[in-house]
N, C-alpha and C positions, 0 to 999 in steps of 0.2 A: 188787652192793651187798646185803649181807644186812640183810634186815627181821627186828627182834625173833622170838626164839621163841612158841609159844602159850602160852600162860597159863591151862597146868593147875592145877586148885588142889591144895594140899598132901592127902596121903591121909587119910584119914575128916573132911574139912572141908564136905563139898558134900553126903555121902549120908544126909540126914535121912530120921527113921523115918519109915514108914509112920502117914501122921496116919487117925486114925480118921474115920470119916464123910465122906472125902472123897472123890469119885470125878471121872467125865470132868463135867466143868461147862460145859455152854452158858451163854452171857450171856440166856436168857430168865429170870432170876428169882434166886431165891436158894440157895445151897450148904448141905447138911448141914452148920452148922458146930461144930468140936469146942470145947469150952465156953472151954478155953482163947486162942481165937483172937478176934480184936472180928470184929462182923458186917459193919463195913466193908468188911474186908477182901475178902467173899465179893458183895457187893450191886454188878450190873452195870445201868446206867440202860438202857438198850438192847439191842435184842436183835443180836447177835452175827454175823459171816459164820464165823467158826469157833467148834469149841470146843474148849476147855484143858483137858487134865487137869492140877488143879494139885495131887492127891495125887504128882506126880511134880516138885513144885516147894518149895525150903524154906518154910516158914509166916511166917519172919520177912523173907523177900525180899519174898515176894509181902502181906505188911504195908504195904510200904517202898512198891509200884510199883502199887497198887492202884487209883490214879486213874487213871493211861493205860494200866493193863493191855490193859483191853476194847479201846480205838478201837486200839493197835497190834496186838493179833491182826486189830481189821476191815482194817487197814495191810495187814498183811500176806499176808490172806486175796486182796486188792482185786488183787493182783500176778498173779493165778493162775496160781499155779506149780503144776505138777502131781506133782515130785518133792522138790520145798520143802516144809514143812510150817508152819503158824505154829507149832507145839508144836514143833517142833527148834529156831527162831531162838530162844525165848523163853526155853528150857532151858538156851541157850547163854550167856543174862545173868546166869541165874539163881545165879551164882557168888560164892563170895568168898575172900581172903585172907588169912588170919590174922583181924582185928575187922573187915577193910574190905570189905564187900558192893559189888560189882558192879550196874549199876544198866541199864534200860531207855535206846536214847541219848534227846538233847533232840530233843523232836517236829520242829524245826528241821531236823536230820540225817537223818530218818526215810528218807525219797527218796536219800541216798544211798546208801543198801543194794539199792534197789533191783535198778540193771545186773548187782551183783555176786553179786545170789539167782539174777537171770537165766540167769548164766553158769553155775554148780555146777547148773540146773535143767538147764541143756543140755547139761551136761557128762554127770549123769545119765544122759539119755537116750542120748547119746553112746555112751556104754559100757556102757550095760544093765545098773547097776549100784544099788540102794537109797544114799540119803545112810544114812549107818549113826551119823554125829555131825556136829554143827554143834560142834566145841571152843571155838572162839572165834569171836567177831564182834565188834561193840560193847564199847572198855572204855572205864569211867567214869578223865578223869585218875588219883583216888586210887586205881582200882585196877590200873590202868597201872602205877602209879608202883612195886608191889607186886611186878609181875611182872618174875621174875627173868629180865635181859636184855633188857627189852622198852626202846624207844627213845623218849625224849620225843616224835618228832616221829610215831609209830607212826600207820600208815593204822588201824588199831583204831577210835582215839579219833577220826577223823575219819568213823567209820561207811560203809568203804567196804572195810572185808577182812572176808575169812571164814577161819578154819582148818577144813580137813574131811575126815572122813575116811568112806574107802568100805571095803566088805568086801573089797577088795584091794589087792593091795602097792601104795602112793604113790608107787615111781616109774613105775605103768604109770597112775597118775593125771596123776602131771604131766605125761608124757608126752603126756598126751590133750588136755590142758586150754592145752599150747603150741600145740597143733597148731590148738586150735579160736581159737587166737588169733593162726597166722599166717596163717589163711584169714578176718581182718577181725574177727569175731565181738567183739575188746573189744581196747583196749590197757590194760596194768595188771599187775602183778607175779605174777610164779607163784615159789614159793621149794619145792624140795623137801626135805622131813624124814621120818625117818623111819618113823612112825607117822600123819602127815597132811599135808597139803598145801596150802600159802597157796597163796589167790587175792587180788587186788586190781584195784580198776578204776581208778587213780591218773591214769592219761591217758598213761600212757608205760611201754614195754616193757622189763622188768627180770628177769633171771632171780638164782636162786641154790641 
């Protein structure tokens, strides 16, 4: 059964410049911020388990997701994954399509990323390999709806797939990532493509 493609976004849509004054930002305080941007957006209530460069993230996303920014990188941090990063999942929302920005999922969903950070964590380690991109995780429906071939009913939008890719060829990934799934490790989809490799934790064993 083939599950939607990933949902790259179109070329020069995602690669904003270099914003001034911004650099790696822990949630202890407040961000250099460029005069352009509201201070909002920079102002973390607490103090943080990780921290965010978000010079590596658009100005007008991270506008958008500024409220639960913080507590889903502490989400994420909380998982401790050692080849996960929260700056890779967060990078990997941080997209959009055409006018429609991709979005953080609803705190509801959060936990279900979880098993599926777990598995790519051990998949990592598995094969002694850097996660080199998180492409996709999380899409918001409208931007689902965006991506060309992706399926209404797409594990995306249910916060439980990952697209990813390592510094090596994807079919010696999937290769890895069925195996760590016929020795128990997770039931959930593995699709091979080629440039990255869906993972999913859907509860039932699907290839493609």
């Amino acid at each position: 059964m083939l599950e939607d493609q990933s949902c790259q976004p179109s070329p020069g849509e995602i690669s904003p410049t270099r914003r001034r004054a911004l650099g790696v930002f822990g949630a202890s305080g407040l961000a250099l911020v460029a005069s352009s941007t509201p201070a909002s957006a920079f102002f973390w209530k607490k103090k943080a388990s990780a921290s965010i460069d978000l010079s590596r993230l658009p100005v007008p996303w991270i506008n958008r997701q500024a409220r639960y920014l913080n507590d889903y990188a502490d989400f994420l941090a909380s998982l401790k994954l050692r080849r996960v990063s929260p700056q890779l999942v967060i990078e990997a929302h941080a997209k959009r399509r055409g006018l429609v920005w991709n979005s953080l999922p609803p705190k509801s969903l959060w936990k279900n990323m979880a098993p599926t950070l777990k598995v790519v964590d051990r998949l990592a380690a598995e094969i002694d390999q850097p996660v080199k991109e998180i492409v996709s995780a999380y899409r918001s429906p409208a931007y689902n709806a965006r991506c060309s071939g992706a399926k209404r009913g797409s594990w995306h939008k249910a916060n439980v797939a990952v697209d990813v890719k390592f510094p090596i060829r994807s079919s010696v990934v999937s290769s890895n990532v069925r195996s760590l799934r016929s020795r128990g490790l997770f039931k959930g989809g593995v699709g091979h493509y080629y440039s990255f490799t869906h993972i999913d934790t859907r509860g039932q064993s699907v290839d493609w």
